[in-house]
C-alpha positions as CSV (number, residue, x, y, z in Angstrom):
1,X,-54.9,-58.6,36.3
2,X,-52.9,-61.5,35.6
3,X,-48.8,-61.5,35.0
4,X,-45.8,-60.3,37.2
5,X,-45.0,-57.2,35.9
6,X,-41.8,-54.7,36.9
7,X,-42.1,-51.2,36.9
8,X,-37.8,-49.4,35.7
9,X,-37.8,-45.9,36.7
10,X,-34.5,-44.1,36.1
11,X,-33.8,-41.0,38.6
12,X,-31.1,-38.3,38.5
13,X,-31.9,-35.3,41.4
14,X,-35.6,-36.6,41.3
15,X,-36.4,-36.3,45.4
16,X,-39.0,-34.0,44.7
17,X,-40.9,-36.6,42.6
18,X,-39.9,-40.2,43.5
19,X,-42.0,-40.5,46.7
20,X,-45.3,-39.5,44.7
21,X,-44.8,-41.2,41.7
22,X,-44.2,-44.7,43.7
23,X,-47.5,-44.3,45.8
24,X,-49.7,-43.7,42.7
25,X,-47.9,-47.3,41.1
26,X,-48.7,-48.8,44.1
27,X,-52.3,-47.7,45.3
28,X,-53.3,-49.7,41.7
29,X,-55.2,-52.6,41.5
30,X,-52.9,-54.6,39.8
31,X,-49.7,-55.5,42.1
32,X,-47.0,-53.9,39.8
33,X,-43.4,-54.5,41.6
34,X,-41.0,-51.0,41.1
35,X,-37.4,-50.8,40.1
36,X,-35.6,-47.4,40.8
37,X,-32.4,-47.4,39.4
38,X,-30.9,-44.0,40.9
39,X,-27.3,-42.5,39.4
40,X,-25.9,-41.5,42.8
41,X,-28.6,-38.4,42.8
42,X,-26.8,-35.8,45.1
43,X,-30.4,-34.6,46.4
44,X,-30.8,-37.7,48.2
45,X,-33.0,-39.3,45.9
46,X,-32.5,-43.0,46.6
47,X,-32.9,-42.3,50.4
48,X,-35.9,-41.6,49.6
49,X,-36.5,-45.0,47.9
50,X,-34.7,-46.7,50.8
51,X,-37.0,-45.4,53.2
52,X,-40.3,-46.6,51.2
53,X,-38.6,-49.9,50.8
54,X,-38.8,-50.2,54.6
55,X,-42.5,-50.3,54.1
56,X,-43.0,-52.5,51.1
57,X,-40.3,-54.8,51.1
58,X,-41.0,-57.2,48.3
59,X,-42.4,-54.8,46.1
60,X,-40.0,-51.6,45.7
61,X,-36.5,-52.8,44.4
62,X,-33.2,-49.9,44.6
63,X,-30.3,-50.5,42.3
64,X,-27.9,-46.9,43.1
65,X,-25.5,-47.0,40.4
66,X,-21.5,-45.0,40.7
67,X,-22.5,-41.7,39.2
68,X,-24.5,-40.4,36.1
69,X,-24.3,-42.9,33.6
70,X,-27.3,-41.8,31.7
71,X,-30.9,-42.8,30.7
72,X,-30.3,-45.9,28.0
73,X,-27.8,-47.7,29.8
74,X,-30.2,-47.0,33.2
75,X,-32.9,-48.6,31.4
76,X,-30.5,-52.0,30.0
77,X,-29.5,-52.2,33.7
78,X,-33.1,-52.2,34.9
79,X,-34.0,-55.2,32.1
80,X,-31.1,-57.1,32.6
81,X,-32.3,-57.4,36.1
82,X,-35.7,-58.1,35.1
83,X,-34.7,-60.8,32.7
84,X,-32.8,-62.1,35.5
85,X,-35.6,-62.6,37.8
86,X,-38.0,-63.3,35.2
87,X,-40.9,-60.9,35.1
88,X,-43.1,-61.6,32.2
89,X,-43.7,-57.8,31.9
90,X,-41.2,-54.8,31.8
91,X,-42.5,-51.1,31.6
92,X,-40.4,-47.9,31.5
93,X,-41.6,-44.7,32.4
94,X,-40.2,-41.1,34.1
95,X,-40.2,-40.1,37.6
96,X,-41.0,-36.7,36.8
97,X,-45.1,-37.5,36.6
98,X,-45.3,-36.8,33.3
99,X,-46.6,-40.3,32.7
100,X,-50.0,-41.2,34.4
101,X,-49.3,-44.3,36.7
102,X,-52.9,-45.0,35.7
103,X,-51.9,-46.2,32.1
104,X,-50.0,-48.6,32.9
105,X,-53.4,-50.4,33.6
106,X,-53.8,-49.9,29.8
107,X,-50.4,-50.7,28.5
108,X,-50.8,-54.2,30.3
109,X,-54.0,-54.5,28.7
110,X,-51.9,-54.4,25.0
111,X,-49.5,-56.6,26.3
112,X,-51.8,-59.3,28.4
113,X,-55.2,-59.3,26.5
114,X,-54.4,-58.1,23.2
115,X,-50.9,-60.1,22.6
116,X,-49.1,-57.3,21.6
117,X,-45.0,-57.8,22.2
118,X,-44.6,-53.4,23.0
119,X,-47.3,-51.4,24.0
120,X,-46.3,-47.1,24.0
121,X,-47.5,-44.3,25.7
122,X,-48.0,-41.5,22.6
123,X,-48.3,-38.5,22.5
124,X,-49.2,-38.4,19.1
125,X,-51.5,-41.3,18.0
126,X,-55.0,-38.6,18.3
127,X,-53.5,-35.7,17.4
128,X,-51.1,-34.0,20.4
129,X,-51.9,-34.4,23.7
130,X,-48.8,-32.7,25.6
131,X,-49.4,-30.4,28.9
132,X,-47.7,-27.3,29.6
133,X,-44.7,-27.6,26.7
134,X,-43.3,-24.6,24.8
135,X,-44.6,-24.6,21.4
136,X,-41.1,-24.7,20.4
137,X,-40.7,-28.4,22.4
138,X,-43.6,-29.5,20.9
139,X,-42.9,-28.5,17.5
140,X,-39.2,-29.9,18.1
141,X,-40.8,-33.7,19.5
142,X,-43.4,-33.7,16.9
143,X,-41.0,-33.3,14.2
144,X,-38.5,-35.6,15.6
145,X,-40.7,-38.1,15.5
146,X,-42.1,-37.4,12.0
147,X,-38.6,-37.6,11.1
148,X,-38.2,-41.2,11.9
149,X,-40.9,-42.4,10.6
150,X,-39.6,-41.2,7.0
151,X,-35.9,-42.4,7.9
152,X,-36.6,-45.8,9.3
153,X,-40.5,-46.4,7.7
154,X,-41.7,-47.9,11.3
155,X,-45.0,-46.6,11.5
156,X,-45.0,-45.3,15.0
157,X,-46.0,-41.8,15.7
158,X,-44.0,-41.4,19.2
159,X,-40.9,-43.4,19.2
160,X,-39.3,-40.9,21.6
161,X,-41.7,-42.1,24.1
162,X,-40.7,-42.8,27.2
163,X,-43.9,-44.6,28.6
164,X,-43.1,-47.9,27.3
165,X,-44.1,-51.8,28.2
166,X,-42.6,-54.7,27.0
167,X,-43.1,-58.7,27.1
168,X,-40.1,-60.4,28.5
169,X,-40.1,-62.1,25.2
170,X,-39.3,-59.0,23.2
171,X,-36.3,-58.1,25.5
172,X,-35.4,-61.3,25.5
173,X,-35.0,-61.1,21.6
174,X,-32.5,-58.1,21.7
175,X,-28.6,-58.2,22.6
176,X,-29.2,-55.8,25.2
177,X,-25.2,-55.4,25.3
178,X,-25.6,-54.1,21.5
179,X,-27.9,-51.3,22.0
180,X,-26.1,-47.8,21.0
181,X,-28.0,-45.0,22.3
182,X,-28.2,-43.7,25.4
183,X,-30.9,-40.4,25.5
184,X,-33.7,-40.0,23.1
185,X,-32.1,-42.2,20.4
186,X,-32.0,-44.7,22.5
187,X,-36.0,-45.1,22.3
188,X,-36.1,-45.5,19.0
189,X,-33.6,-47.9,18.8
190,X,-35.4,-50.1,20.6
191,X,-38.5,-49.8,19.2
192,X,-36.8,-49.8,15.6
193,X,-35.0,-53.1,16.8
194,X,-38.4,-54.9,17.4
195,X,-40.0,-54.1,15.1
196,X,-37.4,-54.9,12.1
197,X,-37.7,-58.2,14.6
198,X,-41.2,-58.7,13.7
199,X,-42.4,-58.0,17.2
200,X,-46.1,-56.2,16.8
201,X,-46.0,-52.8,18.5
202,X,-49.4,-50.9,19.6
203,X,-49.3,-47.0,20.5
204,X,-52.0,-45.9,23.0
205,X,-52.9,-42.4,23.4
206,X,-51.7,-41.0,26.8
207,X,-51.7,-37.1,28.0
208,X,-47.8,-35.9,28.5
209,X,-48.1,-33.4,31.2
210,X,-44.5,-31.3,32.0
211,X,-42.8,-31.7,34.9
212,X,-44.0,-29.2,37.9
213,X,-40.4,-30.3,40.0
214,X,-37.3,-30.5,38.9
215,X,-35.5,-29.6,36.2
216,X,-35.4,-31.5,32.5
217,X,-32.6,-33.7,31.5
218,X,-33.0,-32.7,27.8
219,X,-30.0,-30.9,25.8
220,X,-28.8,-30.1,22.7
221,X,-26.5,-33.8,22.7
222,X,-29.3,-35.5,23.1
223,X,-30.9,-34.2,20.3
224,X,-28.0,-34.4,17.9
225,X,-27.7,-38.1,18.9
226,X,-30.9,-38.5,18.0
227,X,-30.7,-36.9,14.6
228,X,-27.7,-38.9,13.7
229,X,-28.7,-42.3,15.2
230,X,-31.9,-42.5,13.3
231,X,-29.5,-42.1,10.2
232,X,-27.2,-45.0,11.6
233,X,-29.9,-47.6,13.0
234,X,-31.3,-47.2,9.4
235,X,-27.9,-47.9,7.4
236,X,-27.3,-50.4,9.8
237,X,-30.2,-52.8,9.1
238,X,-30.0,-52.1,5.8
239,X,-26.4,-53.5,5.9
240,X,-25.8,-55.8,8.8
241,X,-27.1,-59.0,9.8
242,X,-30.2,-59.1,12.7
């Protein structure tokens, strides 16, 4: 499949997942380049990395960052970097296998052959296809996300997803240094961002499976930061400039 594209994967204490997660991106067809960008993991997680770097140099990239500095601003380091080196294709996802490595094959698709500026990974386009949540998780995403679509009006039924691709145009577009958010909020913004842009978004249905290893990153101030920055990116486009 044509286009250089660059895997971000933000880790915290993800040793348990990294190594299997980077084998199933690279046994595809398609040669996808990977970008761990690891907050100084205290379970050794980036020596893990360094060691499969040994053994595919110019594919697996390591940035190890001071100490935990979050998801968002893990992410905006990631695209800075892939801006810099100019990959037409950036994709997000977790290290935690909840995302199938496999869609990315389908996300490209959106982005390649179908011109779409953000493809998503939802978990809510057909229905809910989420593996081995609480009800009370599901309940809780499912209704976040119903949330923002009556808050903000995008039409997107997982904004909180994590499985995410974008053309170097779109990112490109956005004052990365400007972006808020840093957990769950920080997804929407950026989809809300685009799309007030004019940038076409596309959701494909994906199956979110929970995480077997490792333990969830999720708490109660990322949640309230979500709640309240829907509220904000909303009165801010309303009365700021783009």
């Amino acid at each position: 499949m044509k286009g250089n594209s660059l895997i971000i994967i933000p880790t915290y204490n993800e040793s348990e997942n990294i190594e299997v997660i980077i084998n199933k991106i690279l046994q595809l067809k398609d040669l996808n380049h990977i970008l761990v960008v690891d907050d100084n993991s205290p379970d050794g997680t980036s020596n893990v990395v360094s060691e499969l770097k040994k053994k595919h140099t110019n594919r697996i990239f390591l940035i190890i960052r001071d100490q935990k500095l979050g998801l968002g601003s893990a992410y905006i380091e990631g695209f800075k970097w892939a801006l810099k080196k100019e990959y037409a294709y950036i994709f997000e996802m977790d290290a935690d296998l909840s995302h199938n490595p496999n869609e990315l094959i389908n996300l490209k698709d959106l982005l390649i052959d179908k011109n779409y500026d953000v493809a998503i990974g939802s978990r809510y386009l057909e229905g809910i296809s989420v593996v081995n949540w609480p009800l009370s998780r599901i309940f809780l995403s499912y209704f976040a996300n119903l949330y923002v679509r009556i808050i903000t009006g995008m039409k997107v039924k997982d904004a909180t997803s994590g499985f995410v691709g974008y053309t170097n145009k779109a990112l490109l577009s956005l004052n990365l240094n400007n972006i808020k958010f840093n957990g769950y909020a920080f997804q929407i913004e950026m989809k809300f961002k685009l799309w007030k842009k004019n940038f076409k978004l596309k959701e494909h249905q994906i199956v979110f499976v929970n995480r077997i290893s490792g333990k969830s990153k999720m708490n109660k101030n990322i949640i309230l930061e979500a709640i309240t920055g829907v509220i904000k990116l909303k009165l801010d486009s309303l009365f700021k400039k783009k």
